[in-house]
C-alpha positions as CSV (number, residue, x, y, z in Angstrom):
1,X,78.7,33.6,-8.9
2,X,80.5,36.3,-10.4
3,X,78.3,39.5,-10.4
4,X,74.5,39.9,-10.1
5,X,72.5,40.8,-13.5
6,X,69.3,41.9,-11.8
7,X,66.9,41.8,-15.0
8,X,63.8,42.3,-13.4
9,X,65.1,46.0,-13.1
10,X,65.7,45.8,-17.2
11,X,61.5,45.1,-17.3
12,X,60.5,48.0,-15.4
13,X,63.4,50.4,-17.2
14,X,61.6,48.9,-20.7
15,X,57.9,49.8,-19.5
16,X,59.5,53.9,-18.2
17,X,60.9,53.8,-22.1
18,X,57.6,53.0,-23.3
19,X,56.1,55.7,-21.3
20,X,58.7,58.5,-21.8
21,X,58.5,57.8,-25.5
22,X,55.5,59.9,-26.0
23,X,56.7,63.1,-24.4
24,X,60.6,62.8,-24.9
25,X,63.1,62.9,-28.0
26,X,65.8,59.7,-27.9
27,X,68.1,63.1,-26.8
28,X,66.1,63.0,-23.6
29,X,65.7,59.1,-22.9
30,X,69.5,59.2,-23.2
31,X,70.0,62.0,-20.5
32,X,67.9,60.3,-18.0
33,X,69.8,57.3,-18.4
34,X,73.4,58.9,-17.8
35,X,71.7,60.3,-14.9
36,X,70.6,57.2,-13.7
37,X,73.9,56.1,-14.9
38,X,76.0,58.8,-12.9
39,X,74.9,57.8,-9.5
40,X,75.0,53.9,-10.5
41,X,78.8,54.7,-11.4
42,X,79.9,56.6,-8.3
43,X,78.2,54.3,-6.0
44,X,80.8,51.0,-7.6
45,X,83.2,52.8,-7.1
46,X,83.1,53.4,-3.6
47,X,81.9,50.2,-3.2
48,X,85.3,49.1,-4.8
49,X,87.8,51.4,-3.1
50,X,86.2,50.5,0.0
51,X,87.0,46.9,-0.5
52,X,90.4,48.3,-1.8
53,X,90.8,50.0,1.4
54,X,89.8,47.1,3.7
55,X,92.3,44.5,1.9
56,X,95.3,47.0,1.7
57,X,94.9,48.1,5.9
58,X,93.0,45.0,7.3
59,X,93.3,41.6,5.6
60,X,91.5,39.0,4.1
61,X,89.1,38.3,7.3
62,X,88.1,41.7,7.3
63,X,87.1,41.5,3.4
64,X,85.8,38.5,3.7
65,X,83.1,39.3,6.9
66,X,82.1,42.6,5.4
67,X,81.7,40.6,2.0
68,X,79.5,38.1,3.6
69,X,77.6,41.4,5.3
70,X,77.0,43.0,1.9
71,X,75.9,39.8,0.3
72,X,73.2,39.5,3.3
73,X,71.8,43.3,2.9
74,X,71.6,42.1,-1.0
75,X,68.9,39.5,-0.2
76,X,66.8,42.0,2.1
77,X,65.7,43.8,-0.8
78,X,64.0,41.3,-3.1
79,X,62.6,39.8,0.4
80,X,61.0,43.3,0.9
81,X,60.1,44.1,-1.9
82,X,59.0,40.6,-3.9
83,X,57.8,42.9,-7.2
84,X,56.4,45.6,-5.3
85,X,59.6,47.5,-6.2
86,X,58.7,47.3,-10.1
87,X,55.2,46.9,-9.4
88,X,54.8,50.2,-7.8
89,X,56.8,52.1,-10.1
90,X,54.7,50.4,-13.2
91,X,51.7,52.3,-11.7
92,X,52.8,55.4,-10.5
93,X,54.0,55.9,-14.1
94,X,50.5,54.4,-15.0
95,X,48.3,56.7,-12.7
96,X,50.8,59.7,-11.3
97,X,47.7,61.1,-9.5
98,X,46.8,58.7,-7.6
99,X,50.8,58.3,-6.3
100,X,49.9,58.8,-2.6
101,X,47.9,55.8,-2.3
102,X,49.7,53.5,-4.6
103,X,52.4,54.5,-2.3
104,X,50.3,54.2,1.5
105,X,49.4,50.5,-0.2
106,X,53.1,49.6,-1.1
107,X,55.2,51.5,1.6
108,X,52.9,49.3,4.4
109,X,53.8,46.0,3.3
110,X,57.1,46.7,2.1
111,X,57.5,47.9,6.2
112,X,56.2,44.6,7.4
113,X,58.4,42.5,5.0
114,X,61.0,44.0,6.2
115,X,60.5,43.2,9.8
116,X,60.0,39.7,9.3
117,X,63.4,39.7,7.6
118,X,65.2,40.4,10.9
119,X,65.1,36.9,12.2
120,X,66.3,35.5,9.4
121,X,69.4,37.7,9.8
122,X,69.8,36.6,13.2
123,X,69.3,32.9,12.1
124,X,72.2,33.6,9.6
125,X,74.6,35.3,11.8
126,X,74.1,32.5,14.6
127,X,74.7,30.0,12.2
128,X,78.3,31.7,10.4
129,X,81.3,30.1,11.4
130,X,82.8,33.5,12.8
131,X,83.7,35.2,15.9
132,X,81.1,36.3,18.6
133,X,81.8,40.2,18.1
134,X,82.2,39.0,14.3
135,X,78.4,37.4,14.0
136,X,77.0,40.5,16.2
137,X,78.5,42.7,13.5
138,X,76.9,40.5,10.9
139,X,73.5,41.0,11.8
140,X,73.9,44.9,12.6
141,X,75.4,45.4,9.5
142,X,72.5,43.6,7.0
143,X,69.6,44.7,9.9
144,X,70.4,48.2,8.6
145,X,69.5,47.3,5.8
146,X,66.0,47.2,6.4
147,X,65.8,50.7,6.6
148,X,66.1,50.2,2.5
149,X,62.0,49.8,3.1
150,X,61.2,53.5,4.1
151,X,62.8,54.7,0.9
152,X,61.0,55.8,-1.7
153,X,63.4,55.5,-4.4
154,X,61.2,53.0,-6.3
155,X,58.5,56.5,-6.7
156,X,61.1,58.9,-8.1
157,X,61.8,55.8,-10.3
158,X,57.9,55.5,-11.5
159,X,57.9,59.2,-12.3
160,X,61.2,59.3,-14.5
161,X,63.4,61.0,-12.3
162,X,66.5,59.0,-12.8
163,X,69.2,61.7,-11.5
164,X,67.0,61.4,-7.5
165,X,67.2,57.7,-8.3
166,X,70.6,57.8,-9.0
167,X,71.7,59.9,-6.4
168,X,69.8,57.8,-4.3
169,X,71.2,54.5,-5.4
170,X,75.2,55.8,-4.3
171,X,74.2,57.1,-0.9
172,X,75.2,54.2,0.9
173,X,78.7,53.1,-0.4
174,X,79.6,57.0,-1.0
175,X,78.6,56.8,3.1
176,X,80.4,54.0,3.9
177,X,83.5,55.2,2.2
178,X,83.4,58.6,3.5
179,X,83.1,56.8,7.3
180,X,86.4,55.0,7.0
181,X,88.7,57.7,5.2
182,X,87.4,59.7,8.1
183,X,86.9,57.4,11.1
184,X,90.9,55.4,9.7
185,X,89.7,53.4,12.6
186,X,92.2,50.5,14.4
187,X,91.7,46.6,12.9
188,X,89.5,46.1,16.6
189,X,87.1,49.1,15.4
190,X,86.9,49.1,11.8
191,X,83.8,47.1,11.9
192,X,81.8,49.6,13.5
193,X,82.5,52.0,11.7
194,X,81.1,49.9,8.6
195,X,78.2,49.9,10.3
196,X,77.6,53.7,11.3
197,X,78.7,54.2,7.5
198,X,76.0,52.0,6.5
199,X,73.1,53.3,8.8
200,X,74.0,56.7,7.8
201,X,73.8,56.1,4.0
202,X,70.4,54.1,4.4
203,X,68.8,57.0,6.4
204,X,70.0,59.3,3.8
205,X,69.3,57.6,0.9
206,X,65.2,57.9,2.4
207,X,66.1,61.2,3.1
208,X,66.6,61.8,-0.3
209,X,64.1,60.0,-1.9
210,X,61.4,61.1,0.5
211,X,63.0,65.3,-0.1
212,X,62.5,65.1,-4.2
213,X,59.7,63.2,-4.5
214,X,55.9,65.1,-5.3
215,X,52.9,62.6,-4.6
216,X,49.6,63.7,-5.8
217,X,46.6,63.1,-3.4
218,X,43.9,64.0,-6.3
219,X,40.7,61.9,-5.8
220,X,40.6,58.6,-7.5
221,X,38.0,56.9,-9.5
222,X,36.8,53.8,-8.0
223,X,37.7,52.2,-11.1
224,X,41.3,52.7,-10.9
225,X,41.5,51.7,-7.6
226,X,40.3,48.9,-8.1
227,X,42.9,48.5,-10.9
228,X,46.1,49.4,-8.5
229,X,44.5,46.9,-6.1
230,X,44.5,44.3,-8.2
231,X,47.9,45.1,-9.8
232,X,49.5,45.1,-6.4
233,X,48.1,41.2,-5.1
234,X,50.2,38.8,-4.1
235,X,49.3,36.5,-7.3
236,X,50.8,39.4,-9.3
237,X,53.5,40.4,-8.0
238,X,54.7,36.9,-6.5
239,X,56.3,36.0,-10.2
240,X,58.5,39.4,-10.2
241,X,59.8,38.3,-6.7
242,X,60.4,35.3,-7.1
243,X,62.2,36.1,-10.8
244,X,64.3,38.4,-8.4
245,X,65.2,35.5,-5.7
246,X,65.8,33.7,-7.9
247,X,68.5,35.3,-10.1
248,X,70.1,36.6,-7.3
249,X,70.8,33.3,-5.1
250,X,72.0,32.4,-9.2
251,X,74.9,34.6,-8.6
252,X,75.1,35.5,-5.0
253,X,74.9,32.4,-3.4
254,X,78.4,31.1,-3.2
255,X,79.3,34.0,-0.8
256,X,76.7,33.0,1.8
257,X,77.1,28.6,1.9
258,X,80.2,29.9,2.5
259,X,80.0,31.7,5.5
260,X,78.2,29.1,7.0
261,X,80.2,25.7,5.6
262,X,83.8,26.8,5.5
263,X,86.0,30.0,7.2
264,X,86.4,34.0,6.7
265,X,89.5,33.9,5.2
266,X,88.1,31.7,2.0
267,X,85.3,34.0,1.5
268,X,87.3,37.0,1.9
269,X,89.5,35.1,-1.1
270,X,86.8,34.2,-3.0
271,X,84.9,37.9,-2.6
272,X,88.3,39.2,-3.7
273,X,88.5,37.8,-7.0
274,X,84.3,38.1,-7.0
275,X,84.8,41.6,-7.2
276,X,87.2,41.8,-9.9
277,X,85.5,39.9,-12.0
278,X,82.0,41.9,-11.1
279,X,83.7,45.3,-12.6
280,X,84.2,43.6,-16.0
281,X,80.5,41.9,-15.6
282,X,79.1,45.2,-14.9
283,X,80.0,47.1,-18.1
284,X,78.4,44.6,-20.4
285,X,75.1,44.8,-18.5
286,X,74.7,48.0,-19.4
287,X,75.3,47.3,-23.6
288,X,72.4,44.6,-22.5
289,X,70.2,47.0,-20.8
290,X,70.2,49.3,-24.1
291,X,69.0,46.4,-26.0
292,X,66.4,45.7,-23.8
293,X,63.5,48.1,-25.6
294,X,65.3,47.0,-29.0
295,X,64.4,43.1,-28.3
296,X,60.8,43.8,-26.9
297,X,59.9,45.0,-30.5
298,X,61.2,42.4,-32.4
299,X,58.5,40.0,-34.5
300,X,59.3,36.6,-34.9
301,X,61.6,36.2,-37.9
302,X,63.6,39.2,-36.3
303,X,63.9,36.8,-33.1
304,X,65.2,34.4,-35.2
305,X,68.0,36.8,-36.8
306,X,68.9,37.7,-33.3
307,X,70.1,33.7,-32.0
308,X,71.9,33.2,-35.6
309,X,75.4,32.1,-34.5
310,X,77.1,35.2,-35.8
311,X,75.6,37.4,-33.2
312,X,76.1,34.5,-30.5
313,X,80.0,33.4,-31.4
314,X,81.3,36.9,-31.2
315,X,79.8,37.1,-27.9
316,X,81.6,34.0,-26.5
317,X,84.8,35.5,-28.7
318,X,85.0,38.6,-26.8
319,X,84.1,36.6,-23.6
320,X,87.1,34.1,-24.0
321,X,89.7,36.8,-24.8
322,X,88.5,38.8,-21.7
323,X,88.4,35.8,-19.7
324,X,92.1,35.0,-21.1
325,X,93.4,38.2,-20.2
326,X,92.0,38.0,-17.1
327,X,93.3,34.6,-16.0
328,X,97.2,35.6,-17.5
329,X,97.1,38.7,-15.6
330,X,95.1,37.4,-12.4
331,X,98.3,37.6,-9.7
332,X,99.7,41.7,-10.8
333,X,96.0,42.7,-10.4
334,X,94.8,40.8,-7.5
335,X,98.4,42.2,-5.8
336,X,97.5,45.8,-6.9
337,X,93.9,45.7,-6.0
338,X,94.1,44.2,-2.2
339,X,97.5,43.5,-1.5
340,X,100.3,40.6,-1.4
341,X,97.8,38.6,0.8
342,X,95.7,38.3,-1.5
343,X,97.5,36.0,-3.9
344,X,96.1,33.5,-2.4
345,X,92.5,33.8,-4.4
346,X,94.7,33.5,-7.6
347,X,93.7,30.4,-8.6
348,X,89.7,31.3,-7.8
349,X,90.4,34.4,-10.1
350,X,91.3,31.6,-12.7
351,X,88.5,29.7,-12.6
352,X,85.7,32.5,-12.7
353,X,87.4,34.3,-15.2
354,X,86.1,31.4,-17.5
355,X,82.2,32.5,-16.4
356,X,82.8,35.7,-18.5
357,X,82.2,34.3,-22.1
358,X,78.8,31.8,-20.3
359,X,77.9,35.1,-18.5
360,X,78.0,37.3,-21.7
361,X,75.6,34.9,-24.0
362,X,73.7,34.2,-20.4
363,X,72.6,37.8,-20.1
364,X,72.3,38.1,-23.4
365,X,69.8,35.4,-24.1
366,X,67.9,35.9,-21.0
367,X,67.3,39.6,-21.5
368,X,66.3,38.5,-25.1
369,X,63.5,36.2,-24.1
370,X,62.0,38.1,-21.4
371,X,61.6,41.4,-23.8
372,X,60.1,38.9,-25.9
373,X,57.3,37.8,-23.5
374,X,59.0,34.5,-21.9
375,X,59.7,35.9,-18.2
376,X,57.9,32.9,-16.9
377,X,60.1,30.6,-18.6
378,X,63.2,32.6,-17.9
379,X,62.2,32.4,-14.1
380,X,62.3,28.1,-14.6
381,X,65.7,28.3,-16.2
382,X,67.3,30.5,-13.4
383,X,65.5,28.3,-10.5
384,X,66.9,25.6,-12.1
385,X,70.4,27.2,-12.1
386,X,70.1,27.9,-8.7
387,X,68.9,25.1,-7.5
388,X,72.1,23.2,-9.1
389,X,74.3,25.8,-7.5
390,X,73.0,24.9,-4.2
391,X,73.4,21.4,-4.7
392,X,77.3,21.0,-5.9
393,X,77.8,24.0,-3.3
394,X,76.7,21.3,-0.5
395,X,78.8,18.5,-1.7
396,X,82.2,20.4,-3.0
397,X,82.4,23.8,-0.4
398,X,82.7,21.4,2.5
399,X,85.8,19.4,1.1
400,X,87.3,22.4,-1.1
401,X,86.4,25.5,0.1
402,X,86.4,28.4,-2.1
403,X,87.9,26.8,-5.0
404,X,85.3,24.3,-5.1
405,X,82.7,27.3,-5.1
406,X,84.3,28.8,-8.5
407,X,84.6,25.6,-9.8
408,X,80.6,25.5,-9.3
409,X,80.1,28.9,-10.7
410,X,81.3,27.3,-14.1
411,X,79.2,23.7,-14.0
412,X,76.2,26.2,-13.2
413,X,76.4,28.7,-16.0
414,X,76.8,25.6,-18.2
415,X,73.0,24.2,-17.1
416,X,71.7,28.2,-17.0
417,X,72.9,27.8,-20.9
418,X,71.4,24.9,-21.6
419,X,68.1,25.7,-20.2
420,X,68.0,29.2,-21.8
421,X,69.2,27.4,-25.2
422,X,66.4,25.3,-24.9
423,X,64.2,28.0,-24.1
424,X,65.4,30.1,-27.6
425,X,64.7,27.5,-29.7
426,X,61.0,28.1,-28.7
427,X,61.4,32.6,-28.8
428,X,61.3,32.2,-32.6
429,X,57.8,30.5,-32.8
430,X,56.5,32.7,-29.9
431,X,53.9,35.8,-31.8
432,X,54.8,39.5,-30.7
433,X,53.6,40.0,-27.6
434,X,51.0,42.5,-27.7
435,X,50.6,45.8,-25.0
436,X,48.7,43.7,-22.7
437,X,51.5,41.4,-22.6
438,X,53.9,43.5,-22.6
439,X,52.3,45.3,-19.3
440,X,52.2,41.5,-18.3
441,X,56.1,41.4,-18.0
442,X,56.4,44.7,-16.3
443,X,54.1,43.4,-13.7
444,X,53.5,39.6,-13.8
């Protein structure tokens, strides 16, 4: 899939809007999110020229292991956290003196997630069709990773301090980046430097997080505790994790059926025109991100106003001419971007191009119906998605490779359409959810 649209992220940022609102002016709302912004922004980038870097001086194998490494780390965090992330946050916001032991409760389990994670990894990395030195820099790469559970970015989050999440956020690509413009290792070493880049930036994203954060240790009423307890089972948070799973194997999961069913060299191709096509993605999240509070207080004739076809077609205009543009000028940017080699992931640049104008009424609708109270619903349609992914991924990658990947990417966002289609049809007889609903999405 082209990019990853984590919208459990979009719940959480819609319950710190609704608790900001009391003490801040829209003047302030907007400065903590180009804070938040700011750090989000210099973190793709490095993420990019590193990529850049690594196509230009190393080749497509190179890109394609350390894309396959990155889309590994991606799935440690949902595994760690499974809602604990948003969860957490929810009630720090919610009880801010009682922060130390919302985060003693959270920190602990989030620690012993992450530890069961690492066989997985090593399952993973046996399994890719790689090199030995290749698969043991595999699963050093993505175990680093699991330092991602000592941080407490998801607190700074709770308490509205976007910048320190922010900051936090582009520690490990500005790391990574900063370790190969200064390592400019050989093609036999680069690897490990990816990795000390990597450990680095996940040691000092903690180290920030864990610097700017203040946790009360007032004493709490018996009451309360008894509220975070509850708020943090497993029957409540299970929902947000599995929303989070979910979405991403929706649009990551191409990248790692195809480090196991087919060779480097197509997923370096196919993460090639992946991230091209994730820089255009990314922009138009954040347009649905600002919606997100504007949906949640819509009643139900106002729901209705918002699926009328001339709100949807000029989506899928602006989507097609994108897509277009992107597709005519696929081979000049793919050559600028990573190099004459790269050519070669022309024709997947083609075909997921086409994803832009599903992807932009996608988001759309499915940002929509979970402000409105349907994140349960939303959850069916993207397991459904993903499940179909996996499926033509096992009969096409084996025979075609990348190209058969993309050409999944599209069948998939046409069922993820469907479902959420059918699923709209429903949003405009739905009531307006009430606070206690609304405090249901934030934490399921």
């Amino acid at each position: 899939m082209p990019a990853t649209n984590e919208w459990p992220s979009h719940v959480c940022l819609f319950f710190l809007y609704q608790n900001m609102s009391a003490r801040t002016s829209a003047s302030g709302l907007l400065g903590n999110v180009i804070n938040l912004g700011c750090g989000e922004l210099m973190g793709r980038a490095c993420s990019v020229a590193t990529v850049v870097w690594l196509g230009h001086r190393y080749g497509i194998t190179v890109v394609g292991v350390y894309a396959l490494a990155q889309s590994l780390t991606q799935y440690l965090q949902p595994l760690i956290d499974f809602g604990l992330r948003h969860v957490g946050a929810r009630l720090v916001a919610l009880y801010p003196h009682a922060a130390c032991a919302i985060v003693d409760q959270v920190q602990s389990r989030r620690i012993f997630r992450a530890t069961l994670t690492l066989p997985l990894l090593l399952a993973y990395a046996a399994c890719a069709k790689l090199p030995l030195e290749m698969k043991v820099f595999l699963f050093v790469f993505s175990a680093a990773g699991a330092l991602y559970a000592v941080s407490l970015d998801w607190v700074a989050w709770g308490q509205g301090h976007l910048r320190i999440v922010g900051i936090a956020k582009s520690a490990v690509p500005v790391s990574i980046l900063l370790f190969l413009a200064a390592g400019r290792p050989s093609a036999h070493r680069v690897v490990w430097w990816l990795v000390a880049g990597n450990v680095f930036g996940w040691l000092l994203q903690a180290g920030i997080s864990r610097r700017w954060n203040r946790l009360s240790s007032e004493l709490i009423p018996s009451q309360q505790m008894e509220e975070i307890r509850a708020s943090l089972a497993w029957r409540r948070t299970r929902v947000m994790g599995l929303a989070w799973l979910c979405n991403l194997a929706f649009n990551n999961i191409d990248v790692l059926m195809l480090g196991v069913m087919s060779s480097p060299e197509q997923v370096g191709l196919y993460g090639a025109a992946y991230r091209i096509l994730n820089q255009v993605l990314a922009t138009y999240y954040v347009l649905t991100q600002a919606l997100y509070p504007h949906f949640a207080r819509h009643d139900t004739k106002q729901r209705a106003r918002m699926l009328r076809p001339g709100i949807l077609l000029p989506l899928l205009a602006g989507g097609t001419v994108l897509a277009a543009f992107i597709s005519l000028s696929r081979r000049p940017v793919l050559t600028v971007m990573f190099g004459h080699p790269f050519l070669a992931a022309a024709p997947l640049l083609a075909l997921l191009a086409w994803s832009i104008p599903l992807d932009f009424l996608t988001s759309y609708l499915s940002n929509a119906l979970i402000a409105w109270g349907l994140e349960r619903r939303i959850l069916l349609c993207t397991a459904i998605a993903a499940a179909s992914d996996i499926l033509l991924n096992l009969a096409f990658i084996p025979r075609f490779g990348a190209r058969g990947a993309a050409a999944n990417t599209l069948l998939s966002y046409g069922i993820f359409l469907a479902a959420l289609g059918l699923v709209g049809r429903t949003a405009t007889r739905h009531t307006t959810p009430s606070p206690s609903e609304i405090d249901a999405v934030a934490c399921p």
